[in-house]
N, C-alpha and C positions, 0 to 999 in steps of 0.2 A: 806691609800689606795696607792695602788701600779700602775705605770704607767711604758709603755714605748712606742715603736714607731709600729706605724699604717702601712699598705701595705694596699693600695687601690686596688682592684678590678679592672682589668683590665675592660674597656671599652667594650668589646662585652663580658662580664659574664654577666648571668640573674640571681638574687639569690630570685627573687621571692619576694621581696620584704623583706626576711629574717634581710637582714643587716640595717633597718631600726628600724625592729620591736625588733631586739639583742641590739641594740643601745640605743633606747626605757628604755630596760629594766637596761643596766647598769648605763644609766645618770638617771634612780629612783632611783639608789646606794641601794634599801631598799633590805634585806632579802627573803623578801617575794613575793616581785618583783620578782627573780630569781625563787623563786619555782616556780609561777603563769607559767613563762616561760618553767620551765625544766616540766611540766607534763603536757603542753599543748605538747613540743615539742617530748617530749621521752616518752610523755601514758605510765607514772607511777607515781605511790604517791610518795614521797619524804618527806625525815626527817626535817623538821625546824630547830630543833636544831644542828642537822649535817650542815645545811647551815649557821647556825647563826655562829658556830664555824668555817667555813673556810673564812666567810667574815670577819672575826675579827681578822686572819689570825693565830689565835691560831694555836700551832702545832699539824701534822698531826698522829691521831694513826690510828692502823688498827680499832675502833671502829666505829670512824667517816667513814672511808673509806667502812667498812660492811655496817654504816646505809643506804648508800647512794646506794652500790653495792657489795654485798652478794659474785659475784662472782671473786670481784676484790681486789689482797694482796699490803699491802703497800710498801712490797719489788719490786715492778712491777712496783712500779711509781716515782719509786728514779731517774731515768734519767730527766722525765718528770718535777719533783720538781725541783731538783740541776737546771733546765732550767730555769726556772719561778723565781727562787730564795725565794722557798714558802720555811718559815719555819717546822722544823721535829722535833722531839724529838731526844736531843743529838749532834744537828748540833753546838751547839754551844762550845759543848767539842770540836769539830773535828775544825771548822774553823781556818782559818789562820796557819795551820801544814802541814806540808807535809806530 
């Protein structure tokens, strides 16, 4: 599992109690936990094994990325990954080169 650092919510944000219930859901660390979350939060079904595969941080294809969201390519989330330092398929030919 992959960690890094936390920014606290400034003092007069309301979040509705969201960031307790997010919170909730990643210290259950379970899979399935995060479904229960993401189609209560975003009212839609979601793939299990789509989730089971990015919590296990398996690399990303565009398969995974359609089960989850149809309208969304994986070339579109390359900045967002390279950020996160989520692994990809291939990353590991490229690292450490210039």
């Amino acid at each position: 599992m992959r960690a890094g650092s936390i920014e606290a919510l400034a003092e007069s944000v309301e979040d509705g109690g969201s960031t307790e219930w997010l919170c909730d859901v990643l210290a259950d660390g379970r899979p399935e936990a995060y479904q229960q979350f993401a189609e209560e939060y975003y009212e839609v079904t979601t793939d299990i094994e789509a989730i089971h595969h990015i919590h296990a941080l398996q690399p990303l294809t565009q398969s995974v990325v359609s089960a989850l969201n149809p309208d969304v390519e994986l070339v579109d989330l390359a900045d967002d990954l390279a950020q996160i330092g989520y692994p990809v398929p291939g990353a590991e030919a490229t690292s450490g080169t210039t």
